[in-house]
N, CA, C, O and CB atoms as a CASP TS submission, in Angstrom:
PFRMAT TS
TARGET T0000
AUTHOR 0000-0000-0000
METHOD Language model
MODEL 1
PARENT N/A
ATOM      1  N   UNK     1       0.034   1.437 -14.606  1.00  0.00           N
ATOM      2  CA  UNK     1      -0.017   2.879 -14.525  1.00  0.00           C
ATOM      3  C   UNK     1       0.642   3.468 -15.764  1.00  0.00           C
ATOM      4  O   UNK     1       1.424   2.944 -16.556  1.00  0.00           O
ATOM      5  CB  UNK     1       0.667   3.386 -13.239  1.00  0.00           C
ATOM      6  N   UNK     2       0.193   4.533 -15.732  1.00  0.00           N
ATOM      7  CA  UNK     2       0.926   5.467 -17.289  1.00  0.00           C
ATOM      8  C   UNK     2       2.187   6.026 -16.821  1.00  0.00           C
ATOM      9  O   UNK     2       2.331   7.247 -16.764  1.00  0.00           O
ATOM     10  CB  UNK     2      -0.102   7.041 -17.979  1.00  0.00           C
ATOM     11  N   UNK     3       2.900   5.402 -16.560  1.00  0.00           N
ATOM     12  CA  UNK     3       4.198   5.966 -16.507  1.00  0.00           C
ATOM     13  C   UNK     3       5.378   5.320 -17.397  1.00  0.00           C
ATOM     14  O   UNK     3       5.363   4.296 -18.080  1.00  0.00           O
ATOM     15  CB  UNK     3       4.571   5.926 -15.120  1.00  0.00           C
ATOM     16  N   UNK     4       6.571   6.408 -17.124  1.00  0.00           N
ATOM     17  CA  UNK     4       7.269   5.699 -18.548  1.00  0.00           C
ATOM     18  C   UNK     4       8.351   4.423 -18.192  1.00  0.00           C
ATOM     19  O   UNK     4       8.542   3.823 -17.134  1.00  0.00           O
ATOM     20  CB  UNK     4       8.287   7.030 -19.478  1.00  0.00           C
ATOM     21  N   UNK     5       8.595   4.364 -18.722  1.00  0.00           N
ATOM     22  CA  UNK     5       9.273   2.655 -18.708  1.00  0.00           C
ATOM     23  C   UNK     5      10.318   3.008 -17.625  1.00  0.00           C
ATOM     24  O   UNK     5      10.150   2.528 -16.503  1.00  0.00           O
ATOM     25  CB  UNK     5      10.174   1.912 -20.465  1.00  0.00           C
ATOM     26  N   UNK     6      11.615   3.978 -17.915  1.00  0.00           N
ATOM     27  CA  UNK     6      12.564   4.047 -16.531  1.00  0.00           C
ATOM     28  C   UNK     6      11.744   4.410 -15.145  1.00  0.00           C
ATOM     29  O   UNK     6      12.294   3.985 -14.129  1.00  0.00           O
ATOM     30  CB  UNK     6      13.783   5.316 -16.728  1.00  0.00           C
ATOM     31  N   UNK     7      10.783   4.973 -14.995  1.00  0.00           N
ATOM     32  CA  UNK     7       9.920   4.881 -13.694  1.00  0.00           C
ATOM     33  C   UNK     7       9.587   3.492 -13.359  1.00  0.00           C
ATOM     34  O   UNK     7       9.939   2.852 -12.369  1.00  0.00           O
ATOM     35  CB  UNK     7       8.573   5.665 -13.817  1.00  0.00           C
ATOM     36  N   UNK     8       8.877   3.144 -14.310  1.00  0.00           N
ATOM     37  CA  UNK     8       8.614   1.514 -13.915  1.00  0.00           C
ATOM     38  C   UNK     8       9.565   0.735 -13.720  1.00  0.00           C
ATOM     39  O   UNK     8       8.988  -0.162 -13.104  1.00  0.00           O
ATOM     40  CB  UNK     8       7.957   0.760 -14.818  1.00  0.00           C
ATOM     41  N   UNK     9      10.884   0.350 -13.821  1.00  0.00           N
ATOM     42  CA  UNK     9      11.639  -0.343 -13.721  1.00  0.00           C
ATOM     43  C   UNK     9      12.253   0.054 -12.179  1.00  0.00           C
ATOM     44  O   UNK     9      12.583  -0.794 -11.350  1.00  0.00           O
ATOM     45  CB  UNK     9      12.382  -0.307 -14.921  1.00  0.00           C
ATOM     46  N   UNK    10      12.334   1.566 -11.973  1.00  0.00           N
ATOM     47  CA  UNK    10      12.881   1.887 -10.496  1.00  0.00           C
ATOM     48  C   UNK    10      11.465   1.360  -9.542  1.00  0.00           C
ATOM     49  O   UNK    10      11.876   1.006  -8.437  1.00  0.00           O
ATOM     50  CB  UNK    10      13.326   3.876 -10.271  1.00  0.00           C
ATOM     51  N   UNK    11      10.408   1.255  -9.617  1.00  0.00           N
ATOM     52  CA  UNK    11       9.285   1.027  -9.274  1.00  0.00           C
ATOM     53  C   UNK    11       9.572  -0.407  -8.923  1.00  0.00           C
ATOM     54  O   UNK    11       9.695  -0.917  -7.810  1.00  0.00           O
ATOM     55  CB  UNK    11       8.252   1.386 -10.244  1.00  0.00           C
ATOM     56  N   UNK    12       9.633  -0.831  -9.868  1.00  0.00           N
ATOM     57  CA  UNK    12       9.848  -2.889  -9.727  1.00  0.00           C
ATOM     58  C   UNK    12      11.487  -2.790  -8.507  1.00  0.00           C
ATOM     59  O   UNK    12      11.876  -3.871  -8.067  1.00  0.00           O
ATOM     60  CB  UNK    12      10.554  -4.094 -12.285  1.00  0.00           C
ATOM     61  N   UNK    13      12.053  -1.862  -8.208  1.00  0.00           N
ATOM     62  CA  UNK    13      13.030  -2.618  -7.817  1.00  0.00           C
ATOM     63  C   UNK    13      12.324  -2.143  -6.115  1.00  0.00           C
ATOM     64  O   UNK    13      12.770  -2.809  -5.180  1.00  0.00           O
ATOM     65  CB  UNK    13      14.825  -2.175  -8.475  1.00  0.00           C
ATOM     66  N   UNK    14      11.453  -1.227  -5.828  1.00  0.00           N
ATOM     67  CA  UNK    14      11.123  -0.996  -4.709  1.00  0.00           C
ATOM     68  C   UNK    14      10.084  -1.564  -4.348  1.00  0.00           C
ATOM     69  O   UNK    14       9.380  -0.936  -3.557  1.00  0.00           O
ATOM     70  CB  UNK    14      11.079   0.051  -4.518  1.00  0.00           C
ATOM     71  N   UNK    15       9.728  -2.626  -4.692  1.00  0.00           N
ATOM     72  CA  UNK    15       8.233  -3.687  -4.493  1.00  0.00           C
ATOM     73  C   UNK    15       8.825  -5.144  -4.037  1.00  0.00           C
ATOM     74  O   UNK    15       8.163  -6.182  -4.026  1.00  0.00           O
ATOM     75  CB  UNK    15       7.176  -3.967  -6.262  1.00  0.00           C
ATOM     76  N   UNK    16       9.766  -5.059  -3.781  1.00  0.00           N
ATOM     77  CA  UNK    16      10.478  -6.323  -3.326  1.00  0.00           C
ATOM     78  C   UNK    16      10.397  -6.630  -1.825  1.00  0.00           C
ATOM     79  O   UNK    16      10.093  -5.608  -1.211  1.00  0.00           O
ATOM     80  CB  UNK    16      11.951  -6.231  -3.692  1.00  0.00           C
ATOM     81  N   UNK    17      10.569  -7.713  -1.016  1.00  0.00           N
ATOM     82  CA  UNK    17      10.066  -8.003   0.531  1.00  0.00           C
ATOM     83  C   UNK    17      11.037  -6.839   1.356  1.00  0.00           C
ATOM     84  O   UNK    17      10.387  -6.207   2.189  1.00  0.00           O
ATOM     85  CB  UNK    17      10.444  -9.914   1.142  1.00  0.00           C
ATOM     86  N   UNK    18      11.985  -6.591   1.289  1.00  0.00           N
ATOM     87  CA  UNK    18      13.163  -6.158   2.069  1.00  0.00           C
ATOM     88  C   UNK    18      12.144  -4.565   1.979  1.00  0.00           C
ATOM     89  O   UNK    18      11.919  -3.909   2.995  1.00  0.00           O
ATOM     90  CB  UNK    18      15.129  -6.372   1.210  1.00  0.00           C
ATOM     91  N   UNK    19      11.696  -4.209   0.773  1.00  0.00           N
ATOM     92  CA  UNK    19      10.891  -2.931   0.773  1.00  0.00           C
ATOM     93  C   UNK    19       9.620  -2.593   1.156  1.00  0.00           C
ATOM     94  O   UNK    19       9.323  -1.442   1.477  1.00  0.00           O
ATOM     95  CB  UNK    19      10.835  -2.568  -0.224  1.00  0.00           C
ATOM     96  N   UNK    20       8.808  -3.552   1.148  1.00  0.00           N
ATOM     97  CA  UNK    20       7.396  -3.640   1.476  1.00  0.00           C
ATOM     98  C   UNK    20       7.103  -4.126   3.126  1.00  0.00           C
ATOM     99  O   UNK    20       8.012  -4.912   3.391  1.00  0.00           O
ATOM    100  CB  UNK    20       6.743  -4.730   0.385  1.00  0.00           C
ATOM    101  N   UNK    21       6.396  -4.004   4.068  1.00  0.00           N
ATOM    102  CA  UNK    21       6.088  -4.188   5.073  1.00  0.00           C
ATOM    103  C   UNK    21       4.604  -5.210   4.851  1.00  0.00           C
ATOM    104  O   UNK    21       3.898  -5.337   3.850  1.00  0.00           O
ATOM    105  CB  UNK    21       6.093  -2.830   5.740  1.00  0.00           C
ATOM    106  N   UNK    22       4.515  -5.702   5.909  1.00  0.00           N
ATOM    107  CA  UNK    22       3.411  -6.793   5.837  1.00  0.00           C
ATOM    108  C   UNK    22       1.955  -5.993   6.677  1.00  0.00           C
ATOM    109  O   UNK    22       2.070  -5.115   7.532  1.00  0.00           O
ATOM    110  CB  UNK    22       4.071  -8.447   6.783  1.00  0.00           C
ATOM    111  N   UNK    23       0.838  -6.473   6.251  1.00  0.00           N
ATOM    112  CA  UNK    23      -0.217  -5.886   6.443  1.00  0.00           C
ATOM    113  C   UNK    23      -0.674  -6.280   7.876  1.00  0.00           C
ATOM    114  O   UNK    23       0.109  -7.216   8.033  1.00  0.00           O
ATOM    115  CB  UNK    23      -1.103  -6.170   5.378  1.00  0.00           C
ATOM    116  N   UNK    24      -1.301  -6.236   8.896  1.00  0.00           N
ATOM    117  CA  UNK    24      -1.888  -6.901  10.017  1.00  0.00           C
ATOM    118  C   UNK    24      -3.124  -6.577   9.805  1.00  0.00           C
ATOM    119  O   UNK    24      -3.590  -5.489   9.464  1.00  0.00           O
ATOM    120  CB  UNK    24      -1.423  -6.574  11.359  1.00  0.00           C
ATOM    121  N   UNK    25      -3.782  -7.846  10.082  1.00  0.00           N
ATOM    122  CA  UNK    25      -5.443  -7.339  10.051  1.00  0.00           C
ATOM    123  C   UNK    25      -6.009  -7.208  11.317  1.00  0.00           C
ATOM    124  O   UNK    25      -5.402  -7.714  12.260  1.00  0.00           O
ATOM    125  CB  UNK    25      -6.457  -8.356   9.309  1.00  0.00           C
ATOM    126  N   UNK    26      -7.362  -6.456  11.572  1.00  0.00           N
ATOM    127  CA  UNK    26      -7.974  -5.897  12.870  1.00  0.00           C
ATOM    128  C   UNK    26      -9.635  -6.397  12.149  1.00  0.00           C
ATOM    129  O   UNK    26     -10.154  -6.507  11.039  1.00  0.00           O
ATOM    130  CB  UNK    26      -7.567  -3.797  13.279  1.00  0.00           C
ATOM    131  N   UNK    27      -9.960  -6.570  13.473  1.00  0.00           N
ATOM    132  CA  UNK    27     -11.667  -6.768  12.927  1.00  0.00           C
ATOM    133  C   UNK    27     -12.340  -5.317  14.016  1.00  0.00           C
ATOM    134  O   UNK    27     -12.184  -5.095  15.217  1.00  0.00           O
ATOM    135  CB  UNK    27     -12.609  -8.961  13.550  1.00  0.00           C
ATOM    136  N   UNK    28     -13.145  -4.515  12.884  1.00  0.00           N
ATOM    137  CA  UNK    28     -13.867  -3.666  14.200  1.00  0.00           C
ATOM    138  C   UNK    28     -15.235  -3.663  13.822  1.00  0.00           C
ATOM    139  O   UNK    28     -15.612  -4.140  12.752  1.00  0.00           O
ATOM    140  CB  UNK    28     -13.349  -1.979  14.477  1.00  0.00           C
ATOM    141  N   UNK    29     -16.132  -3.050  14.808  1.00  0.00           N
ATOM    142  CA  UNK    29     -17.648  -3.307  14.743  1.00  0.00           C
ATOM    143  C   UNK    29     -17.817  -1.916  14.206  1.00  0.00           C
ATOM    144  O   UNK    29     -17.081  -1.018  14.614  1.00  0.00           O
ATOM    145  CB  UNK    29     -18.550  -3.736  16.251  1.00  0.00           C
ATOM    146  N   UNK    30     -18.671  -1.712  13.388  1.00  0.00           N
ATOM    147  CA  UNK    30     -19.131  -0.257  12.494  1.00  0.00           C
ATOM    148  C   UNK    30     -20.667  -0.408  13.109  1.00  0.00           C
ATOM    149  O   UNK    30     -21.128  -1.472  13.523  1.00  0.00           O
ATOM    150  CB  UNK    30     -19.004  -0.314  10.310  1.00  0.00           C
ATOM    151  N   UNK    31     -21.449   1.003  13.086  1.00  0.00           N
ATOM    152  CA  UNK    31     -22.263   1.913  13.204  1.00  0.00           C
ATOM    153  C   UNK    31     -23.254   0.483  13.481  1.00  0.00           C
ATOM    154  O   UNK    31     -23.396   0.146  14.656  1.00  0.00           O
ATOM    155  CB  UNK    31     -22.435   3.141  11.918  1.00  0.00           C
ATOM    156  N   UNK    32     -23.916  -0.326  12.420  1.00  0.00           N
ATOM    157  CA  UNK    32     -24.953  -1.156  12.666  1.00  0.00           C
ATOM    158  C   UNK    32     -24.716  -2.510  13.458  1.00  0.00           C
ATOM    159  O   UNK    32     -25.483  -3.472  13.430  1.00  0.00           O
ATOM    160  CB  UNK    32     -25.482  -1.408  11.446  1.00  0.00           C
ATOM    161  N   UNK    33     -23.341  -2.415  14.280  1.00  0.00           N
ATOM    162  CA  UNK    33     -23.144  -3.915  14.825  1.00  0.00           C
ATOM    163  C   UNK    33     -22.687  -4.740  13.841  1.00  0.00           C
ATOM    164  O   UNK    33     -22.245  -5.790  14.308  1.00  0.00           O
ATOM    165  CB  UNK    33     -24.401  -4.580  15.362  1.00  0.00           C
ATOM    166  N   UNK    34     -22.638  -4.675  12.873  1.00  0.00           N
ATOM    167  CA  UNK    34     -21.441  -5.641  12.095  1.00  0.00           C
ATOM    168  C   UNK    34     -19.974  -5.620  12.248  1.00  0.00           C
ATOM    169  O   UNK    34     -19.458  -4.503  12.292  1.00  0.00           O
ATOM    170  CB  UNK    34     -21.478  -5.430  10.730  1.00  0.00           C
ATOM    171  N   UNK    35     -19.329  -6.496  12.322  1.00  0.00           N
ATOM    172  CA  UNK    35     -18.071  -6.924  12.279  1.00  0.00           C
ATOM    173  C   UNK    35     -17.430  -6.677  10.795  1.00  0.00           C
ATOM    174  O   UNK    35     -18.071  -7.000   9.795  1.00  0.00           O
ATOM    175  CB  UNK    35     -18.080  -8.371  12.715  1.00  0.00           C
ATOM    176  N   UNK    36     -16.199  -6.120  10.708  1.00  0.00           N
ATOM    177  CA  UNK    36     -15.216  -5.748   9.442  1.00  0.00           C
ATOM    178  C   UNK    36     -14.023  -6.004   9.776  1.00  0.00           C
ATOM    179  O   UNK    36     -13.514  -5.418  10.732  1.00  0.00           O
ATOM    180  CB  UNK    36     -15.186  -4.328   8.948  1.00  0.00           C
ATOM    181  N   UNK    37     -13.382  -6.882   9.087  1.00  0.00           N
ATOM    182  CA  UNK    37     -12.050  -6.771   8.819  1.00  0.00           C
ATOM    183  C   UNK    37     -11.352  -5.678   7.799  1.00  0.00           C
ATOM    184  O   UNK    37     -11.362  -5.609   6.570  1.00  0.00           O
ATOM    185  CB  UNK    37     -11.776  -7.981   8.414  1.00  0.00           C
ATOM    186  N   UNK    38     -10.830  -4.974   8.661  1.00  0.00           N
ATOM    187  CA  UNK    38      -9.599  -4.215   7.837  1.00  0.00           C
ATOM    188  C   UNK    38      -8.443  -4.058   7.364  1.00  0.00           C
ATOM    189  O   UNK    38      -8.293  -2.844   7.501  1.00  0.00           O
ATOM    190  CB  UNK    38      -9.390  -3.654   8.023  1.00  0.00           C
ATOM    191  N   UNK    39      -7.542  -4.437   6.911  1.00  0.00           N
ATOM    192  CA  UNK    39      -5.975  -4.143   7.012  1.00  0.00           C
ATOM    193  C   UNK    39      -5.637  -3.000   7.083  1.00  0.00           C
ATOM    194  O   UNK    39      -6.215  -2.044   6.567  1.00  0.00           O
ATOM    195  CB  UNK    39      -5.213  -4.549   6.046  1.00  0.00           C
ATOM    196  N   UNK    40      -4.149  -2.974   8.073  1.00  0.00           N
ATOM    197  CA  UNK    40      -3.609  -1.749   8.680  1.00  0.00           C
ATOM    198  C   UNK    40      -2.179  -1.962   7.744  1.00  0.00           C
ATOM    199  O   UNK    40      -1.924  -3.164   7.666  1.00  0.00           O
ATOM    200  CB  UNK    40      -3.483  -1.739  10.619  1.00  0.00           C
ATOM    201  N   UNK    41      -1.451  -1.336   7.211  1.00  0.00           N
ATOM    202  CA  UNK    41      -0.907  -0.992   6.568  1.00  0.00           C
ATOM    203  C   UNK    41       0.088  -0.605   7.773  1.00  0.00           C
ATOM    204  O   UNK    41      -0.246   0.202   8.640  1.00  0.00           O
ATOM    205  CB  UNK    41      -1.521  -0.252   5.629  1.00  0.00           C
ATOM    206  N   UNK    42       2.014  -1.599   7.741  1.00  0.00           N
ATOM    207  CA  UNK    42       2.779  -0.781   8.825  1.00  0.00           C
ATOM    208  C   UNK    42       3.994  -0.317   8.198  1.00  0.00           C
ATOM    209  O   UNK    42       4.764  -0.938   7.466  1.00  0.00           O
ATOM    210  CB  UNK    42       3.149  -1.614  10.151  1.00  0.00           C
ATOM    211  N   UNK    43       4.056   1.284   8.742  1.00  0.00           N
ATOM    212  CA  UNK    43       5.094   1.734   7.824  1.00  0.00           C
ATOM    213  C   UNK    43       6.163   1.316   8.455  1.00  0.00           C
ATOM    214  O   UNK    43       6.159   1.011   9.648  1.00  0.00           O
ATOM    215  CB  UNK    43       5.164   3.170   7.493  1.00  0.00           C
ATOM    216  N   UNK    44       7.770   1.241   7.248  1.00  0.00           N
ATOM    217  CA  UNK    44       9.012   1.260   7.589  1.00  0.00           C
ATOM    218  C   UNK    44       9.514   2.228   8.177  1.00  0.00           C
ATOM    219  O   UNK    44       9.402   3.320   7.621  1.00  0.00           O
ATOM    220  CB  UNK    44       9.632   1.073   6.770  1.00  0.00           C
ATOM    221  N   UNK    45      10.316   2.140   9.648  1.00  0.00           N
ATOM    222  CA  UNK    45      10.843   2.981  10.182  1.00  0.00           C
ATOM    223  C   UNK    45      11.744   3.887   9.724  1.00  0.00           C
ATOM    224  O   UNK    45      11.974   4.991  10.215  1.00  0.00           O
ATOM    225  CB  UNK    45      11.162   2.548  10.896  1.00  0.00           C
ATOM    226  N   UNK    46      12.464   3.183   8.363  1.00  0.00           N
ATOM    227  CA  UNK    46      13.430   3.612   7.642  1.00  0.00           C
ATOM    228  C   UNK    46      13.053   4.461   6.227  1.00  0.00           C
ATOM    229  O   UNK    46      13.930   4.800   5.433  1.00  0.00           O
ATOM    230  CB  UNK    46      14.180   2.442   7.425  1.00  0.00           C
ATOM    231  N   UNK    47      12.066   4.660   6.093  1.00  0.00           N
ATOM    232  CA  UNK    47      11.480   4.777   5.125  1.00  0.00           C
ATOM    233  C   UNK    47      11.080   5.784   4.854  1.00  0.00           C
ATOM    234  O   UNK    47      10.184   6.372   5.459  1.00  0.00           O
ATOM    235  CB  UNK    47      10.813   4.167   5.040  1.00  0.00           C
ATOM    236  N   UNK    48      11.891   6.321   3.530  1.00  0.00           N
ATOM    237  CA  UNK    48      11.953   8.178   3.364  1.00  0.00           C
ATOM    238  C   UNK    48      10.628   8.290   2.735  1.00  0.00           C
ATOM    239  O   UNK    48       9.935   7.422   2.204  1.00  0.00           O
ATOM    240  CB  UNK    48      13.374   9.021   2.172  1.00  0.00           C
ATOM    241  N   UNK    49      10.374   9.871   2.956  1.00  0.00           N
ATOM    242  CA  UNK    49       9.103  10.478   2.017  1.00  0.00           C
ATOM    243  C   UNK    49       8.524   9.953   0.529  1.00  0.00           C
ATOM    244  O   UNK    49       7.377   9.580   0.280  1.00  0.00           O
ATOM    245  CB  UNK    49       9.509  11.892   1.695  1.00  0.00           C
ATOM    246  N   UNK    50      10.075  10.070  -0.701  1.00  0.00           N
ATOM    247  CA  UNK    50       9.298   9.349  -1.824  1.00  0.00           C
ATOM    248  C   UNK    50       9.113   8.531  -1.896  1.00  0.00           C
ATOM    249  O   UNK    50       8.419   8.251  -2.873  1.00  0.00           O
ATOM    250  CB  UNK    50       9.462   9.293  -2.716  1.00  0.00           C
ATOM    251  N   UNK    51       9.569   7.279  -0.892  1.00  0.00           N
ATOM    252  CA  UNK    51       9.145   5.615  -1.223  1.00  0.00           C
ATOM    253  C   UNK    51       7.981   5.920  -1.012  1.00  0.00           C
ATOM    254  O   UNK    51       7.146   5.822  -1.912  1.00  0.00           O
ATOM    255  CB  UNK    51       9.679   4.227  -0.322  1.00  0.00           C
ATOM    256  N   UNK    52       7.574   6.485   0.576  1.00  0.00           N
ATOM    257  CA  UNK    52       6.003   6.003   1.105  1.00  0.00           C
ATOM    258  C   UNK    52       5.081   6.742  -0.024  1.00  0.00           C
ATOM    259  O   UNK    52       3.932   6.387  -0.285  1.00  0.00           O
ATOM    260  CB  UNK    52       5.521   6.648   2.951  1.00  0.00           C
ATOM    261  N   UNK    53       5.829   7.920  -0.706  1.00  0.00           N
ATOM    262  CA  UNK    53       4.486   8.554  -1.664  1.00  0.00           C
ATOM    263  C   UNK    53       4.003   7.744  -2.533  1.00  0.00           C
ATOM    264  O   UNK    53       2.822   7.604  -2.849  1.00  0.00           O
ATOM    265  CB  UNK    53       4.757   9.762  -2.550  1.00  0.00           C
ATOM    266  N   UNK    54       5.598   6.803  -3.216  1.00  0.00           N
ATOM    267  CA  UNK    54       5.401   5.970  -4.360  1.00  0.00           C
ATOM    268  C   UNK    54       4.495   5.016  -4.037  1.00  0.00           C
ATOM    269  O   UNK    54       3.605   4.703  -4.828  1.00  0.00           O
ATOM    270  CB  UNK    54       6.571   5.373  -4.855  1.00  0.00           C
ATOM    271  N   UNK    55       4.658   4.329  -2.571  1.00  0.00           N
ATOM    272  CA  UNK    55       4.025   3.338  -1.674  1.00  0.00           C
ATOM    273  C   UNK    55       2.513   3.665  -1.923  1.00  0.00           C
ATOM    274  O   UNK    55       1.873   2.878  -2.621  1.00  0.00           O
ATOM    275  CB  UNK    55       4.510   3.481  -0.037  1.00  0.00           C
ATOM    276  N   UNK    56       2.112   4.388  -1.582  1.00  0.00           N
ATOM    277  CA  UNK    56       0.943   5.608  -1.287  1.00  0.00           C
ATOM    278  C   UNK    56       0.030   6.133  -2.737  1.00  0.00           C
ATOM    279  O   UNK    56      -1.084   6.656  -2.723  1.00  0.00           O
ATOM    280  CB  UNK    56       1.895   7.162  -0.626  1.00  0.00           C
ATOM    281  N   UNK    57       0.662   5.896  -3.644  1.00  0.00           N
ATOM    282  CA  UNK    57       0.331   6.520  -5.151  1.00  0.00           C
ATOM    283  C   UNK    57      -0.059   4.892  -5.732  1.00  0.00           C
ATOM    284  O   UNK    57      -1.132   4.770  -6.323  1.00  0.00           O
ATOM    285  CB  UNK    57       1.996   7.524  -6.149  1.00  0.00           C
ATOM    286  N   UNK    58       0.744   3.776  -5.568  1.00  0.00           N
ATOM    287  CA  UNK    58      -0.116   2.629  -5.891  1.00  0.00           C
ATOM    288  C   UNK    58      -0.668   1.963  -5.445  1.00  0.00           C
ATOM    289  O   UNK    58      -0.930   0.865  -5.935  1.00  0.00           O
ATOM    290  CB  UNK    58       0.116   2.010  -6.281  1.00  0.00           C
ATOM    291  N   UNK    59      -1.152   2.466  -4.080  1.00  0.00           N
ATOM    292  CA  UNK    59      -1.832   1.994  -3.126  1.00  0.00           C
ATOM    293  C   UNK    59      -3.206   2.691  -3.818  1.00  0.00           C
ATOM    294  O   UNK    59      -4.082   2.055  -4.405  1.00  0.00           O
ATOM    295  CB  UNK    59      -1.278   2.387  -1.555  1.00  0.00           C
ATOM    296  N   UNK    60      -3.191   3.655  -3.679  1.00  0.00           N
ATOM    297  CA  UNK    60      -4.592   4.438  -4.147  1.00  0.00           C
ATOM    298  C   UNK    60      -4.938   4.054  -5.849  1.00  0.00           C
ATOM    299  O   UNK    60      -6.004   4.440  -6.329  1.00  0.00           O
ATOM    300  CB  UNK    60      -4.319   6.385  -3.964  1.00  0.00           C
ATOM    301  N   UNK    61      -3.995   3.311  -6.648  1.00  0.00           N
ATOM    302  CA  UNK    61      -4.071   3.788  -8.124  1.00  0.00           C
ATOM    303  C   UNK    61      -5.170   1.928  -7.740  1.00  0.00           C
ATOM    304  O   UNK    61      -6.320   1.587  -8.019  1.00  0.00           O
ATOM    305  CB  UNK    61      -2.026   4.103  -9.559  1.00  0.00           C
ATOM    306  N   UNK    62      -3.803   1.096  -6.883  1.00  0.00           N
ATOM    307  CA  UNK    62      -5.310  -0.353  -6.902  1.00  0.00           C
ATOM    308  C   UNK    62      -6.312  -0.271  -6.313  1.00  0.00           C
ATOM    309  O   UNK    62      -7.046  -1.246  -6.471  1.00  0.00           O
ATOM    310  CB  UNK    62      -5.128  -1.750  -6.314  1.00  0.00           C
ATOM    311  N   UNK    63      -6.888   0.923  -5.321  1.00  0.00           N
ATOM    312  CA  UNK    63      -7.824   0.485  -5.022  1.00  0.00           C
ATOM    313  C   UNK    63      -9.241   1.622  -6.221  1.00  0.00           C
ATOM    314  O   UNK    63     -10.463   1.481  -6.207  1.00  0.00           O
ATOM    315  CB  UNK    63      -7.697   0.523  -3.224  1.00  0.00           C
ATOM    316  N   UNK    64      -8.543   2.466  -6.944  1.00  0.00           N
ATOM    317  CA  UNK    64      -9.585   2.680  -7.901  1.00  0.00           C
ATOM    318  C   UNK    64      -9.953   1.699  -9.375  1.00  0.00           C
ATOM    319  O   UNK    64     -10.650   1.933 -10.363  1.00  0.00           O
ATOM    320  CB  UNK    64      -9.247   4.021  -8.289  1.00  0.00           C
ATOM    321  N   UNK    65      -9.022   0.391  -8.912  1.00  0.00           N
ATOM    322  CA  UNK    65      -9.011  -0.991  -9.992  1.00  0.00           C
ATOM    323  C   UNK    65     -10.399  -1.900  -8.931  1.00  0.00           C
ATOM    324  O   UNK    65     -11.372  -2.369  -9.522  1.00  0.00           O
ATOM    325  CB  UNK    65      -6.827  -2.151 -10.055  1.00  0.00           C
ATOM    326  N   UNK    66     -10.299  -1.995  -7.730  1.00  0.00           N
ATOM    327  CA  UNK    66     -11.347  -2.652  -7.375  1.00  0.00           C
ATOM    328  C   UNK    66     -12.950  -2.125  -7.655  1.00  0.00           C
ATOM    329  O   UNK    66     -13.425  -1.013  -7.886  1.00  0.00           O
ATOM    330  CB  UNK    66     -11.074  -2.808  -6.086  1.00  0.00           C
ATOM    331  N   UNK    67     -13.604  -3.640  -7.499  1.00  0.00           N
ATOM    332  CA  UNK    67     -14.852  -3.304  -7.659  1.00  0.00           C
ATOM    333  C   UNK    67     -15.670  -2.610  -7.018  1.00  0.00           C
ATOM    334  O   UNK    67     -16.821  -2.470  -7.433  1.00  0.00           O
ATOM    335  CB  UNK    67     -15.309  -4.032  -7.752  1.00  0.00           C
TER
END
């Protein structure tokens, strides 16, 4: 991301396990009868507004990197 180097470094220290929550996956059936796996994303109970935005801002920045 284009941000400046002291952002990125506070960034790296909030991507660590103790900060991140683990994904659970769900399979559901969509419109034509196919089966999809999704991941659900579970938030921290503890977990103030700017983490989840920061959480939330590179969540959206990888999925405009996928194909």
């Amino acid at each position: 991301m284009d941000w400046e180097e002291a952002k990125k470094e506070r960034v790296k220290q909030c991507l660590t396990k103790e900060y991140t929550s683990s994904d659970e996956s769900e399979f559901s059936e969509d419109e034509s009868g196919d089966t999809t796996k999704r991941f659900a994303v579970k938030r921290l109970s503890w977990e103030g507004r700017k983490l989840r935005e920061l959480k939330d801002s590179l969540d959206l920045y990888y999925g405009t990197r996928l194909n």
